[in-house]
N, C-alpha and C positions, 0 to 999 in steps of 0.2 A: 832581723835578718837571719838568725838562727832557726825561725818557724820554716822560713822561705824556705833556707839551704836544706833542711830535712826535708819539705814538703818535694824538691827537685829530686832529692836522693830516692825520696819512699819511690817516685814516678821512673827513674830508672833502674829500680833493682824489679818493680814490677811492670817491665813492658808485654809480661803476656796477658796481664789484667786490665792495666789501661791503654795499650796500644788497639786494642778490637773498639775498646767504650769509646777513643777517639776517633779513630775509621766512621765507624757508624756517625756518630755528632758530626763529623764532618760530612759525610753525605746526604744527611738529613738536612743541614744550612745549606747545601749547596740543591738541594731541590727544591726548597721553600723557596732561595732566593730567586731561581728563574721561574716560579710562579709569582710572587712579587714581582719580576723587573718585566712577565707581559701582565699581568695586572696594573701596574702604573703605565704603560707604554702607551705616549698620545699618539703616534704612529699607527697603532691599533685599532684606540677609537677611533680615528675620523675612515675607517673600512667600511666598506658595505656590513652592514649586520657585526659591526666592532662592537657596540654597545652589547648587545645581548650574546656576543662571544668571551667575551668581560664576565659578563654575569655567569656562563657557565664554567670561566677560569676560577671562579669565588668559591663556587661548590668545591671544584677539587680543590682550592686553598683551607676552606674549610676541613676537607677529608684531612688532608695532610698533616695541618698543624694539630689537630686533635691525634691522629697516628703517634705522630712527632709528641708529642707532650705525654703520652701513656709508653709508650718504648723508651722514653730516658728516664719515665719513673723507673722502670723494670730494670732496665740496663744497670742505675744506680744503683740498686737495692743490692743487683748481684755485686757491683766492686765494692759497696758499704759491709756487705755480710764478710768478705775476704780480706777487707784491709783489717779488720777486729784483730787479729790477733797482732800485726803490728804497732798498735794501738795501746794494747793491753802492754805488750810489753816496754814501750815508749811511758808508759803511768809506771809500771813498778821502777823504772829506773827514777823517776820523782817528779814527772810532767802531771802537773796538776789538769782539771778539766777543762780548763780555761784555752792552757796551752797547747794541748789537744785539735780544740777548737778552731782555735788560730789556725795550726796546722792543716785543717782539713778544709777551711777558707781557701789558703795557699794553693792547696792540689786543684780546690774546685776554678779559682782563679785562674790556673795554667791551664786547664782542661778546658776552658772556655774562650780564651784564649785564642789556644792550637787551634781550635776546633774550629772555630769562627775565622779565621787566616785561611787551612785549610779550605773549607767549604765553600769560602767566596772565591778562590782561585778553580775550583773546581764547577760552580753555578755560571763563574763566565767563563769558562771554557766549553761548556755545552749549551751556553745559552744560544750562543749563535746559529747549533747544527738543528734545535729547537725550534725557533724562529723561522729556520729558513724550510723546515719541514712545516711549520703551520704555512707558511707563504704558496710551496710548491703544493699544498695538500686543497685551500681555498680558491686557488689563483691568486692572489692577490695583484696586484699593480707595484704601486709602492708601500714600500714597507722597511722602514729603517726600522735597523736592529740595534741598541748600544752594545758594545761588548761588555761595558760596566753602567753599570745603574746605580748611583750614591743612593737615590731614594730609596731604592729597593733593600739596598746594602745595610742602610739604617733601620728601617722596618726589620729586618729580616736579625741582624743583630742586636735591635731591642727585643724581640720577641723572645731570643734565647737567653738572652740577659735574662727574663724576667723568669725563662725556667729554670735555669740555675738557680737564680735565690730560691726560688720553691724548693728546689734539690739542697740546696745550703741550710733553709732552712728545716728540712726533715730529716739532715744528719744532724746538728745541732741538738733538734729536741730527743732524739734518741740518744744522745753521747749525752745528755743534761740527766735523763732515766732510768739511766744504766750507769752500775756504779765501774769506775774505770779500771778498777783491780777486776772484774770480771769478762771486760774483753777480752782477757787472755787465754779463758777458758771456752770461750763464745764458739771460736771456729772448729773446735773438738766435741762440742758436744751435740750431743743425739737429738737430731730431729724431731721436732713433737710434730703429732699428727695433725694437719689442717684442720679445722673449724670451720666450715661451711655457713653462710650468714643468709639465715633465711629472705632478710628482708631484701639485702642486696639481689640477689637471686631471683626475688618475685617480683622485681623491682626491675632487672634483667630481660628477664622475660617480657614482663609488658612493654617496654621498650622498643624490642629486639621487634616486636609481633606491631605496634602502632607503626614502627617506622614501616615496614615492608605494606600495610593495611592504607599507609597515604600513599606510597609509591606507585601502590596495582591501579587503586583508586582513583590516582590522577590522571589527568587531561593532557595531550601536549599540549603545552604553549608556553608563550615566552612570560605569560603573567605565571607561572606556576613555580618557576624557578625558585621562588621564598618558600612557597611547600618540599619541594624538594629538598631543600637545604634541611628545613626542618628533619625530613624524615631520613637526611643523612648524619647529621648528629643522632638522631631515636637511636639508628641503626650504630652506630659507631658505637655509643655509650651502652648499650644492650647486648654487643659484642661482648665484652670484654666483661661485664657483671657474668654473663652466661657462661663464659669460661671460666673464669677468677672464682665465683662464688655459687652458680647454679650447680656447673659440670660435679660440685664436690660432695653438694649439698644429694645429687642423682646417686654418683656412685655408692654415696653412704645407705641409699635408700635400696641397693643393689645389694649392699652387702648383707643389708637386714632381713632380705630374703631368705630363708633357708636354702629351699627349693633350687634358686638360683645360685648361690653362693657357695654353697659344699661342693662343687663341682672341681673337677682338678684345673681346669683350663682358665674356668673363672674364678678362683678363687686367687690364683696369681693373679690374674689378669687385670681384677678390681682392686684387690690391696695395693698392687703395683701400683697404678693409675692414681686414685687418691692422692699418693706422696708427687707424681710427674707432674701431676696438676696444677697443686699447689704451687711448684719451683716454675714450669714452660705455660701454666696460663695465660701469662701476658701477650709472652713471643705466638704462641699457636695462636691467640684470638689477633693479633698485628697481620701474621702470613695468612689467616682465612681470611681478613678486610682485604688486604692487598690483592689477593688473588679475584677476587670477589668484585675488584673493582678494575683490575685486568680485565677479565671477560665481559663487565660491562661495558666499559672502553671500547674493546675489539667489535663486540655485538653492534653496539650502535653506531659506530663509522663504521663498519661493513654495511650496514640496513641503508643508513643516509644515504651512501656512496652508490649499494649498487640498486637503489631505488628511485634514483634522482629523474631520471628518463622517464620512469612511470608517474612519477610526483607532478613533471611538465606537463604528460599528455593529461595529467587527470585534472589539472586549473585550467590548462587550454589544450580543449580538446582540437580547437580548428585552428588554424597559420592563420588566416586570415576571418576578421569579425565586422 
């Protein structure tokens, strides 16, 4: 109980660390879960063309939890790098690593928690306005909406379950490697310069370049939907190597220029970046997907929408046959 009651304490003396890390968790369960609750929704499938509007809810289910799952790595890292020094001094007072451990169980436990309370309050609360936008947007006929969806609710809080233990377990082995008298000194000390990883990078790259290569490449139709998906993980996982590890891996080859690099404009410019890199790679490669899939969004219900009169006359060209 003593793990617990500190684990509550460390949570309210630092609400301007973990108040934002909960916001986000919570908005991020509560938009998987109303992709989850029209993904289970048999109301949906028994529509005209339900089935294969299903299948296009998957891709974005896909997009999202992959989103989801590299943003609360990132997010973590930053309240892991911040809580160190309370940490550190929690071990010289005579908290062994064990009890540490415990501790940061506790925080993770509440923080999933909250988060997951939050977030389903917040997924049916817009499930509905959701729902009733795909209905007025399809026509639909009938169309029950639930305002709660247990299945969805459960899928959706298994899912984050299982990334917290991931997050549980990469603060663990890090507090197992690091001896605990030195998180005291962790949040004070100087930045070492990023490392750039070739292989990740090249790795990146080919990714980033196959996903967008099956995208151009394909066909509409509703068989292609498996391709698609594929080439939205390519592109999701290529993101984020190309930010995380290529962007760094560039700049360095930027600085090794002479020519380019003695310069006054660039010589800030690239040193600076390096270090940005390193710390907003994640969040920057998360806001270009996002955005990225905005304008795909828009693009193609605007095309479907105001192409549909053209699409009628070009199957049937005459009223009558």
């Amino acid at each position: 109980m003593l793990k617990l009651k500190l684990a509550r304490q460390t949570i309210g003396k630092n609400l301007q660390l973990y108040l934002p890390f909960l916001l986000a968790n919570a908005v991020l369960v509560g938009i998987n879960y109303i992709f989850f609750s029209m993904t289970t929704n048999k109301s949906l499938e028994k529509q005209n063309y339900g089935s294969g509007l299903i299948q296009l809810m998957n891709i974005g289910l896909v997009f999202t939890l992959a989103i989801t799952f590299f943003f609360m790595i990132y997010i973590n890292g930053i309240v892991s790098r911040r809580r160190n020094h309370e940490l550190g001094l929690y071990s010289i007072l005579g908290m062994t690593r064990s009890d540490l451990g415990k501790m940061i169980f506790f925080i993770d436990a509440i923080m999933f928690v909250a988060s997951s309370v939050l977030g389903l309050v917040f997924g049916a609360t817009f499930v509905k306005f959701v729902g009733l936008g795909l209905k007025k947007l399809l026509d639909m006929g009938r169309f029950d909406i639930p305002v709660f969806s247990s299945v969805a609710a459960i899928i959706c809080v298994g899912y984050f379950a299982a990334v917290y233990f991931i997050l549980l377990l990469g603060d663990l082995w890090r507090l197992r490697s690091v001896n605990p008298l030195d998180l005291w000194k962790a949040a004070n000390k100087r930045e070492k310069e990023p490392r750039g990883s070739w292989i990740f990078g090249i790795v990146g790259v080919i990714a980033l370049g196959s996903g967008y290569a099956i995208a151009v490449r394909m066909k509409a139709s509703m068989d292609a939907v498996t391709s698609f998906m594929l080439a939205v993980i390519l592109v999701v996982i290529g993101t984020y190597l190309v930010f995380i590890a290529f962007s760094i891996i560039f700049l360095k080859m930027l600085r090794k220029n002479k020519n380019f690099y003695y310069k006054r404009n660039h010589f800030i410019s690239v040193s600076g970046m390096i270090y940005r890199m390193k710390q907003n790679g994640a969040s920057l490669a998360s806001i270009c997907l996002l955005l990225t899939t905005a304008l795909v969004a828009i693009v193609t219900t605007g095309t479907l929408r105001l192409s549909q009169e053209a699409t009628v006359r070009l199957y049937n060209p005459y009223d009558v046959v």
